[in-house]
C-alpha positions as CSV (number, residue, x, y, z in Angstrom):
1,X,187.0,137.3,203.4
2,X,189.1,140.3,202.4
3,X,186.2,142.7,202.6
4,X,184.8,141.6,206.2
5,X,188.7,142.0,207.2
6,X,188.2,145.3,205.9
7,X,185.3,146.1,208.2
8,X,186.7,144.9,211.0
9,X,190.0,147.0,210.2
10,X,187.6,149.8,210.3
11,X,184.9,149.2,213.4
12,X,184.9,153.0,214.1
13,X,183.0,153.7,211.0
14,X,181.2,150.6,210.9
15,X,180.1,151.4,214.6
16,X,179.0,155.0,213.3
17,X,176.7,153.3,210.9
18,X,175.2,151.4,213.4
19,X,174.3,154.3,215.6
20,X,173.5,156.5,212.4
21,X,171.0,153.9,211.2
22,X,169.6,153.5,215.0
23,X,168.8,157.3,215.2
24,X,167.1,157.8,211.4
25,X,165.2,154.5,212.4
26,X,163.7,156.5,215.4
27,X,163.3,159.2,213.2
28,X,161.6,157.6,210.4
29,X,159.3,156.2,213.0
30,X,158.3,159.6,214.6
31,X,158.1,161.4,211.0
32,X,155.8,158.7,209.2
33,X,151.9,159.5,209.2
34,X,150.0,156.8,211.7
35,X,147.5,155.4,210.0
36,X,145.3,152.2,211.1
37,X,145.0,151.0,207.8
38,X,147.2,151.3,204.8
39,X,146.6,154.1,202.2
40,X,145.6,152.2,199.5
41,X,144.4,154.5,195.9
42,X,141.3,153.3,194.7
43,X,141.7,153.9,191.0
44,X,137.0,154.5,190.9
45,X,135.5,157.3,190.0
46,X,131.4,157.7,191.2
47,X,129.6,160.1,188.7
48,X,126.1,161.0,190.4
49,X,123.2,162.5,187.7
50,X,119.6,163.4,189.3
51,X,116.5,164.3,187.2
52,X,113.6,164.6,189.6
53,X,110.6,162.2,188.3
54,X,113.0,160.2,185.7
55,X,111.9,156.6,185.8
56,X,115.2,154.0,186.1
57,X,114.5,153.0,182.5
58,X,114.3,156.3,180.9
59,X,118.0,157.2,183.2
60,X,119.2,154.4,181.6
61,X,118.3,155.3,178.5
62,X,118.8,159.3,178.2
63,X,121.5,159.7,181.3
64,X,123.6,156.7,181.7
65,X,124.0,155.7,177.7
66,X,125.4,158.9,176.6
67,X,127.6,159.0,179.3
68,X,129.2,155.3,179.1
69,X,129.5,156.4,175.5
70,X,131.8,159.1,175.9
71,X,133.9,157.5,178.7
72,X,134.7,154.6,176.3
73,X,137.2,156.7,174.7
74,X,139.5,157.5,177.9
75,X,142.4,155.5,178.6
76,X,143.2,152.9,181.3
77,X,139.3,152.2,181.5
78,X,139.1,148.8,183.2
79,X,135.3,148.8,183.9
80,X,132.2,150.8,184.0
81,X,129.2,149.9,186.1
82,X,125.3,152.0,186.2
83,X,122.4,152.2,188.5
84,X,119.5,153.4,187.4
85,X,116.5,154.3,189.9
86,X,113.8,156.5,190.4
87,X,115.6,160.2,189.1
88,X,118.9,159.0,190.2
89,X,121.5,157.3,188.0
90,X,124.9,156.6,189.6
91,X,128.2,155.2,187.4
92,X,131.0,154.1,189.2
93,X,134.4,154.0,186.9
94,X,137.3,151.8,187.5
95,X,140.3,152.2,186.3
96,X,143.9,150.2,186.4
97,X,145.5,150.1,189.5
98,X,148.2,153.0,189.5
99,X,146.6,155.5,187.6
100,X,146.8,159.3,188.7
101,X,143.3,159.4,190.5
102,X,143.4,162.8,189.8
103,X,143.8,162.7,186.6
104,X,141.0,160.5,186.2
105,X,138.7,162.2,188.0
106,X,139.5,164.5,185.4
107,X,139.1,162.8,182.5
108,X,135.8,161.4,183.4
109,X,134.5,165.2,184.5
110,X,135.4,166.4,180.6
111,X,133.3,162.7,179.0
112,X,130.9,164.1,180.9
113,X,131.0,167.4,180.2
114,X,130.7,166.1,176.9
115,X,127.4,163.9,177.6
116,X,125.4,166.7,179.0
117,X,124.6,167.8,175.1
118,X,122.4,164.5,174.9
119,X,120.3,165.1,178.3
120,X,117.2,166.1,178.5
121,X,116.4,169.7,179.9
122,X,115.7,169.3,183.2
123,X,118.2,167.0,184.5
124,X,120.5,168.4,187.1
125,X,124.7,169.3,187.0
126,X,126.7,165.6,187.3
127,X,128.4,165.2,190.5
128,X,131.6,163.7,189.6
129,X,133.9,162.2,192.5
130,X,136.7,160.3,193.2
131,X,135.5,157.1,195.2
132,X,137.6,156.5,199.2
133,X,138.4,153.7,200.6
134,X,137.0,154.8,203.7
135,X,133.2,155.9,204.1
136,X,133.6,157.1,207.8
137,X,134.7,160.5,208.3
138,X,138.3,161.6,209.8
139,X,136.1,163.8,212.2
140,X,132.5,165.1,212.5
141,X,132.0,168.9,213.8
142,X,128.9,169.4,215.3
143,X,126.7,173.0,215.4
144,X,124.1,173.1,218.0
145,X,123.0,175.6,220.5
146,X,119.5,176.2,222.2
147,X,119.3,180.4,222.1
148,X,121.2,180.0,218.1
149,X,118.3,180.0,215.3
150,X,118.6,177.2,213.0
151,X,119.4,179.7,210.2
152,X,122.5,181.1,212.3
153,X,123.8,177.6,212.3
154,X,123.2,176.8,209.1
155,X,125.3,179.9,208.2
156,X,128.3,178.7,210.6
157,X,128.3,175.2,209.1
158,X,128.1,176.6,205.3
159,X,131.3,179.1,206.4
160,X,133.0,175.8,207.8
161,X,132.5,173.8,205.1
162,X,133.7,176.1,202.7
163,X,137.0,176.8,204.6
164,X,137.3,173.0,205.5
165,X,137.2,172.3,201.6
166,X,140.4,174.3,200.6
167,X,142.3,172.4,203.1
168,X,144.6,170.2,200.8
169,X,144.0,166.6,202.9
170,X,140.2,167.3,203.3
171,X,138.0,165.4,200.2
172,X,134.8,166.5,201.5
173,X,133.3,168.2,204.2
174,X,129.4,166.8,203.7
175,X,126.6,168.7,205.7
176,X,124.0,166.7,207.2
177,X,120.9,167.8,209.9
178,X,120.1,170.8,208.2
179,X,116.8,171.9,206.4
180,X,117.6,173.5,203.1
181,X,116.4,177.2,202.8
182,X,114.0,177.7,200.2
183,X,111.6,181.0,199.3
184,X,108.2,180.6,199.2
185,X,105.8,182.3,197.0
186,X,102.2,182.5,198.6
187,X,100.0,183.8,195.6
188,X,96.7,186.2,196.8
189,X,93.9,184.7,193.9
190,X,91.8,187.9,194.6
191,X,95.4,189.9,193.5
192,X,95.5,187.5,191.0
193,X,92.1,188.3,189.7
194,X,92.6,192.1,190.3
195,X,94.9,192.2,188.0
196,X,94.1,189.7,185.2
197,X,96.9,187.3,185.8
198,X,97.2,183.6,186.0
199,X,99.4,181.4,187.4
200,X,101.5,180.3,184.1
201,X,101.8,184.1,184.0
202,X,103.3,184.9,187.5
203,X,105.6,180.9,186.7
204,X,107.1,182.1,183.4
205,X,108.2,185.8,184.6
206,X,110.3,183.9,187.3
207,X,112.1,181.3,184.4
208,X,112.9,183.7,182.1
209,X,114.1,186.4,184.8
210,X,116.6,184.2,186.4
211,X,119.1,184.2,183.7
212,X,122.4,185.5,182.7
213,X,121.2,186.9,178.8
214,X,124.5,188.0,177.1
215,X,124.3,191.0,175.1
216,X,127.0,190.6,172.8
217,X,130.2,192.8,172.7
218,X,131.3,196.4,172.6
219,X,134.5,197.8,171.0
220,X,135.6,200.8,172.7
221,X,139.4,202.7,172.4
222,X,140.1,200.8,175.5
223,X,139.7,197.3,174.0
224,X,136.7,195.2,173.9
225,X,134.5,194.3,176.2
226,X,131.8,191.7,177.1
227,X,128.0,192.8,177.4
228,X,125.3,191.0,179.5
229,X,122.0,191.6,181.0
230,X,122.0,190.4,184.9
231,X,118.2,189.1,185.7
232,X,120.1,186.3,188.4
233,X,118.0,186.0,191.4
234,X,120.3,186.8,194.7
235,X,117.7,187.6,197.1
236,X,114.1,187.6,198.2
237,X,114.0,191.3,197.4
238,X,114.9,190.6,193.8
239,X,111.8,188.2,193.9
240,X,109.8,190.3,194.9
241,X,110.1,193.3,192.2
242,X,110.1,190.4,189.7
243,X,108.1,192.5,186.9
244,X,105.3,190.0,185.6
245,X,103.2,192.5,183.3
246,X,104.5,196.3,181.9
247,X,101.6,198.5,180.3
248,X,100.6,202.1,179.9
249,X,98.9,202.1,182.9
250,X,102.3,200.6,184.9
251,X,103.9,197.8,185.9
252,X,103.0,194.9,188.2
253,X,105.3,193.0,190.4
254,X,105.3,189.4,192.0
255,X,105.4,191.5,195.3
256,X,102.5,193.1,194.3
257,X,100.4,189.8,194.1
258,X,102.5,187.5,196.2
259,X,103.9,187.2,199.9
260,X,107.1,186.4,199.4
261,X,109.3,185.2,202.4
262,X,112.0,182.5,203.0
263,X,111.8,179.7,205.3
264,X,113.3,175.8,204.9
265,X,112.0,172.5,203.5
266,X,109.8,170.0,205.9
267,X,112.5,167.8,207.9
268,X,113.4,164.5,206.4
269,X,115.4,163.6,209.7
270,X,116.9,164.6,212.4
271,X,120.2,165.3,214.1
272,X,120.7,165.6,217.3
273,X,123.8,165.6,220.0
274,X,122.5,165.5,223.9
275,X,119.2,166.3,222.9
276,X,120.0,169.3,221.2
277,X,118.7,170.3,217.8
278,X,121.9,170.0,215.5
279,X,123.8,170.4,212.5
280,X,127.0,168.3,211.8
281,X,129.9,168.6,208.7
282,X,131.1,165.3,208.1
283,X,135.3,165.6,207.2
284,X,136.7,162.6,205.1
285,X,140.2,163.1,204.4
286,X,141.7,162.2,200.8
287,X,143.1,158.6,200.5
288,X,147.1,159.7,200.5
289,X,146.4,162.1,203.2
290,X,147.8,161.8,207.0
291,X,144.7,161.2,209.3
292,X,145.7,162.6,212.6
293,X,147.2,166.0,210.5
294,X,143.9,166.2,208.5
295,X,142.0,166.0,212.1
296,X,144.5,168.7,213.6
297,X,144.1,170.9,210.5
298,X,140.2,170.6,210.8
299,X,140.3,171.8,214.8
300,X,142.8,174.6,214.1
301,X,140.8,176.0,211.0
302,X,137.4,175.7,213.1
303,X,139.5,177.6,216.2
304,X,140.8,180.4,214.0
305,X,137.0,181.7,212.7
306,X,135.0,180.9,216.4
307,X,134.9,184.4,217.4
308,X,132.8,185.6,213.7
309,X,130.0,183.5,215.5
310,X,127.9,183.6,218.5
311,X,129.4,182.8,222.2
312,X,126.0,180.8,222.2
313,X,126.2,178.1,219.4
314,X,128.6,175.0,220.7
315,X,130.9,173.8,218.5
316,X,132.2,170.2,219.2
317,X,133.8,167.1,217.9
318,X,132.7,164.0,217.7
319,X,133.6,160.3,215.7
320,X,137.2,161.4,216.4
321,X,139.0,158.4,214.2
322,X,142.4,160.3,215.2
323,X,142.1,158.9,218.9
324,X,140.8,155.5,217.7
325,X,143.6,154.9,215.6
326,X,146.3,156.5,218.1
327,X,144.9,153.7,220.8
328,X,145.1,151.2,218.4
329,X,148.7,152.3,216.7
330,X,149.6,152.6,220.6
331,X,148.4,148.5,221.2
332,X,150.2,146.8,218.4
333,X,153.7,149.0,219.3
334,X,153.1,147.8,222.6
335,X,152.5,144.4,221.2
336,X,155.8,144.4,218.9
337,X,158.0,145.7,222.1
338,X,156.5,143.6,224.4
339,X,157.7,140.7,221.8
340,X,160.9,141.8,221.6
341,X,161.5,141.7,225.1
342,X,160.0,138.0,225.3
343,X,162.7,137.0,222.2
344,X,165.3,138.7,223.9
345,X,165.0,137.4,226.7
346,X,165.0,133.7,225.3
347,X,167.8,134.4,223.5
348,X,170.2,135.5,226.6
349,X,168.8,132.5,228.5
350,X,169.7,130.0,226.1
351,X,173.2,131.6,224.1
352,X,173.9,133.2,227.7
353,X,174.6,136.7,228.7
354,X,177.0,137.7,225.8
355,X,175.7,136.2,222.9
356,X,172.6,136.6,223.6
357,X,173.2,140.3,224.1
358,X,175.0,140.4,220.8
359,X,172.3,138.6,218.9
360,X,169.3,140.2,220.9
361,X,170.9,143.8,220.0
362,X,170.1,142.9,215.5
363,X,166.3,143.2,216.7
364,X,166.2,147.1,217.2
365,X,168.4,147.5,214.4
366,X,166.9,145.6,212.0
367,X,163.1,147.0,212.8
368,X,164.8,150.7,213.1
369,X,166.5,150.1,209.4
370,X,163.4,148.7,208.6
371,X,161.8,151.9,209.2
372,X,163.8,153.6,207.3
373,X,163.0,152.0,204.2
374,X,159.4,152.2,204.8
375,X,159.5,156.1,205.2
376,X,161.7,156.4,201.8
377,X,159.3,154.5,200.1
378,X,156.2,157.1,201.1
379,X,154.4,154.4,203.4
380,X,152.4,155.6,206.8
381,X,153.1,153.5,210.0
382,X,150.1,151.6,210.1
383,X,148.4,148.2,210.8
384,X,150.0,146.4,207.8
385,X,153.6,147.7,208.7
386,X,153.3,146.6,212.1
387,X,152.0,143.1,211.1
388,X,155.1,142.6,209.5
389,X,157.7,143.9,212.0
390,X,155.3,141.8,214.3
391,X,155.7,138.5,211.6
392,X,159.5,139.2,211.2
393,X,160.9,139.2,214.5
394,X,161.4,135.8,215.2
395,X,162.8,135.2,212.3
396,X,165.5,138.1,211.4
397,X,167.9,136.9,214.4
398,X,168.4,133.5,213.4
399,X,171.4,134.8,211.1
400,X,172.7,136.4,213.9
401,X,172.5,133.1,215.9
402,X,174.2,131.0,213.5
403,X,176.9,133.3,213.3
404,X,177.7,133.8,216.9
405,X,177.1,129.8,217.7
406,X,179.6,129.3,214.9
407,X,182.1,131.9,216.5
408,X,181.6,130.2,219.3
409,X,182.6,126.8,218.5
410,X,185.9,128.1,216.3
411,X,187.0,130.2,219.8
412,X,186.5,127.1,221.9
413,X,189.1,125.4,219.0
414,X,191.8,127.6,219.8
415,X,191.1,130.1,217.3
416,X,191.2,133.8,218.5
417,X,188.2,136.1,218.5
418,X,188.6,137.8,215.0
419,X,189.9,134.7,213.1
420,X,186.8,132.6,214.8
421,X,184.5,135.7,213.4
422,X,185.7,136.0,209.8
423,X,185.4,131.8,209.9
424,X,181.9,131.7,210.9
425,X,181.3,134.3,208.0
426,X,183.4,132.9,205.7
427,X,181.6,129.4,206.4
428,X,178.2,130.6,207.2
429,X,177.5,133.5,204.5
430,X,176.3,130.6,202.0
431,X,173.8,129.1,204.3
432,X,172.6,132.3,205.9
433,X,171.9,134.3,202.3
434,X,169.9,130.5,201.1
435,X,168.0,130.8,204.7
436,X,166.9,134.5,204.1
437,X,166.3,133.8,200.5
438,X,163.9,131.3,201.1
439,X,162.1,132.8,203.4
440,X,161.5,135.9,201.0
441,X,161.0,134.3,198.5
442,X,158.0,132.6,200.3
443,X,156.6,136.6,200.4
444,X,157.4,137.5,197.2
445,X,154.1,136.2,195.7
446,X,152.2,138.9,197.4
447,X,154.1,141.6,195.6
448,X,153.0,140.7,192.4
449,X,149.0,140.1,193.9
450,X,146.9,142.1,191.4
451,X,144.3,144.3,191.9
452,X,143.4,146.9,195.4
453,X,144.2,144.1,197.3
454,X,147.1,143.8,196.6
455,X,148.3,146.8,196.5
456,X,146.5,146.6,200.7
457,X,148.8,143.8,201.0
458,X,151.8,144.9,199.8
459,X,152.5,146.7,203.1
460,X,153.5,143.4,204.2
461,X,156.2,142.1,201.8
462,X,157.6,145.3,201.7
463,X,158.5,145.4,205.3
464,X,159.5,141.8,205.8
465,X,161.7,141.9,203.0
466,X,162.9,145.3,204.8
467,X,163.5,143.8,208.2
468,X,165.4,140.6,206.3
469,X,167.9,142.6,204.2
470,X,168.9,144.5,207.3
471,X,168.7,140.7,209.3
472,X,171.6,139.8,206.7
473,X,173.8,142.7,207.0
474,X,173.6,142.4,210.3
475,X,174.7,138.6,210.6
476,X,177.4,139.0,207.8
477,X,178.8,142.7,208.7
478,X,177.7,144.0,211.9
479,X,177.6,141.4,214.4
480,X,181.0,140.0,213.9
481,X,182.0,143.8,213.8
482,X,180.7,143.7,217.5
483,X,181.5,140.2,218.6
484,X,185.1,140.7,218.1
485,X,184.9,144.5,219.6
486,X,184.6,144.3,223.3
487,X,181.0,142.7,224.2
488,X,180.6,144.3,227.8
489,X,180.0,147.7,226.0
490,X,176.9,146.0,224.1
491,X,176.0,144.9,227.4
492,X,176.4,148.6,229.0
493,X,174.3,149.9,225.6
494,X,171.0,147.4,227.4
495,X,171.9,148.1,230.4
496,X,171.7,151.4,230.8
497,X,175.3,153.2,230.2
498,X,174.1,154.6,227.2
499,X,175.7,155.1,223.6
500,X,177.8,157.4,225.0
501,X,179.9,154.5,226.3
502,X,179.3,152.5,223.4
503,X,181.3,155.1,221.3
504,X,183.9,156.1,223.6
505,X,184.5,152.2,223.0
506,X,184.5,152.5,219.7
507,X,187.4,155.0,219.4
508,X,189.4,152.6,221.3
């Protein structure tokens, strides 16, 4: 075989490779985002519409219809499914797998821009999402403190969740144990009746003050310019001078026949952390975002504004998933080491010390090329991946075993070291490519499984085929490459010498 003769003419660079693929294997691993579970893109869109009162029937009718009807017309729609209940209507969209979720989400927010012509009045703004895989949050901040008013935390956890929603791997940042403030407007009667007014009276002054009422436009030698009348309500002062009636005799205000103040809705629940009162922002990261960065980004951006609040509210952390998925990233690389320490040693026990070494040595390789690959193709290091290194490791040195056992025989014939190599090559290629082959093609099924699950499973064809492919090269081209090189420096390499040795070799 003219081109493994030319390999083994030129072991310098073929060792190079070896130690080149060895170092960006480390490096892939330490680079890749550590996830527990794969980052899988769930092409559903949730669209949310309340209207306080609406009966499920009437939602379906007036809310759902119109918009189903205008998110017919986008493309890639697989599916469309409403709920209706009492003044809630939720649609969830679907679309083909591999669609640009943010394209869709989109798409679907302009259909239902388009719908809200057809609702009725008092129906409330769409909340239009994309849908994640996971429900729990990456992390959950936590506000409490026993001399902090609830208002002062309520102001903290607003602050937070605005600054935690412009971070670019944060999808939400949902408040939850809070009362929402609301202004109450305590009429007098005898006010009332001192003055002649009722109640639609003092109810229509407020609807048709808190508007925006454009004006029209001005031309002027500077250009032309946009007129409108501000009557938006900001605060409880601007409630208060709310005019209700203007006469000759002067005007009358809400404040004038109203205590106005603001306070916060009865409590539906409660939150609390070691018995302390409590509000909480719930972080969920975005589905192709890195977990443990997203988590590190959330405690840096909550560090860097502490000191605009009080020494006296606690912030903490809690539902970390970023330690839960370290200790369990940590297990299964434990597990997969541990492994290859069992299979190596079996190998040296039953090939002996040399072979076994030189067979034993394809396992880091082909899991650190296997790496590689993985981290090219924009995959995290998670449960999946492992499961496959795990699943592949008996089975990507038995190229490397019927290689050396084939060397082995030829050099017991007589035949020298490099002509017993290139033989067992020459003689084995056939049945090692047809061994491999088989057993990816036994995976390749799962590439082609339709559907979010399979794109969750095809983390694991992926890396077996990975681990194989470098399993091959390693039989055919690397290990002869070392087997007829001097085998005592693969043994220093495990032993402990280091690659130092291992190269100096190399040059000789």
């Amino acid at each position: 075989m003219k081109f493994l003769r030319l390999i083994v003419d030129h072991s310098r660079a073929t060792l190079a490779i070896m130690l080149l693929v060895l170092v960006a294997g480390a490096g892939s691993r330490f680079s890749m985002p550590v996830e527990l579970n794969p980052n899988v893109t769930l092409p559903i869109v949730m669209i949310m519409v309340r209207h306080d009162g609406i009966s499920p029937e009437d939602g379906a009718r007036l809310l759902a219809r119109p918009i189903e009807k205008e998110l017919k017309t986008l493309d890639g729609l697989e599916e469309t499914q409403a709920t209706a209940r009492e003044g809630l209507v939720v649609i969830t969209v679907e679309f083909e797998v591999g669609d640009n979720i943010k394209q869709a989400v989109a798409d679907v927010r302009e259909a239902v821009d388009r719908a809200k012509a057809e609702f009725p009045q008092e129906t409330k703004e769409p909340i239009v999402n994309e849908l994640s895989p996971s429900p729990e949050p990456a992390i959950v901040i936590t506000f409490s403190g026993d001399k902090v008013s609830e208002r002062e935390l309520f102001r903290a956890a607003k602050f937070y969740q605005r600054q935690l929603e412009m971070l670019p791997d944060v999808l939400t940042a949902d408040i939850s144990g809070h009362r929402d403030e609301v202004v109450d407007v305590v009429l007098d009667p005898s006010r009332l009746e001192q003055y002649g007014l009722s109640i639609d009276e003092i109810v229509y002054a407020v609807r048709v003050n808190n508007l925006l009422i454009p004006a029209g436009e001005m031309d002027a030698a500077q250009g032309r310019f946009g007129i409108k009348v501000p009557a938006l309500i900001e605060t409880t002062d601007d409630i208060r001078s709310l005019p209700i009636r203007n006469n000759a005799e002067g005007s009358v205000s809400l404040g004038d026949v109203a205590d106005v103040r603001r306070t916060f809705k009865d409590p539906s629940g409660y939150s609390l952390i070691n018995g302390k009162k409590t509000i909480a922002i719930d972080v969920r990261k975005r589905l192709t975002a890195n977990l443990i960065r997203t988590v590190d980004a959330s405690r840096e951006t909550v560090a860097l504004s502490r000191d605009q609040f009080s020494m006296d509210m606690d912030i903490g952390y809690t539902f970390d998933s970023s330690e839960m998925t370290n200790q369990m990233v940590n297990e299964l690389q434990g597990n997969i080491i541990t492994a290859m320490c069992l299979v190596l040693i079996l190998v040296v026990a039953t090939l002996g010390v040399k072979s076994g070494l030189l067979v034993g040595f394809g396992i880091p390789f082909c899991l650190l090329g296997a790496l590689i690959i993985v981290n090219v193709l924009g995959h995290s290091f998670n449960f999946m991946v492992m499961f496959g290194l795990l699943l592949s490791l008996g089975m990507l040195i038995d190229g490397a075993i019927v290689v050396v056992e084939f060397s082995s025989t030829k050099g017991a014939e007589g035949l020298s070291t490099r002509e017993a190599y290139i033989t067992a090559v020459q003689r084995m290629a056939i049945p090692v490519i047809a061994s491999t082959g088989t057993t990816l093609a036994a995976f390749l099924p799962l590439l082609f499984w339709p559907g979010v699950s399979g794109e969750f499973m095809s983390y694991l064809p992926i890396t077996v085929f990975a681990v194989l492919a470098w399993s091959l090269a390693y039989a055919l081209i690397f290990a002869p490459t070392l087997g007829i090189g001097d085998l005592q420096v693969v043994s220093s390499f495990y032993l402990g010498d280091g690659p130092s040795q291992f190269l100096m070799s190399a040059q000789r």
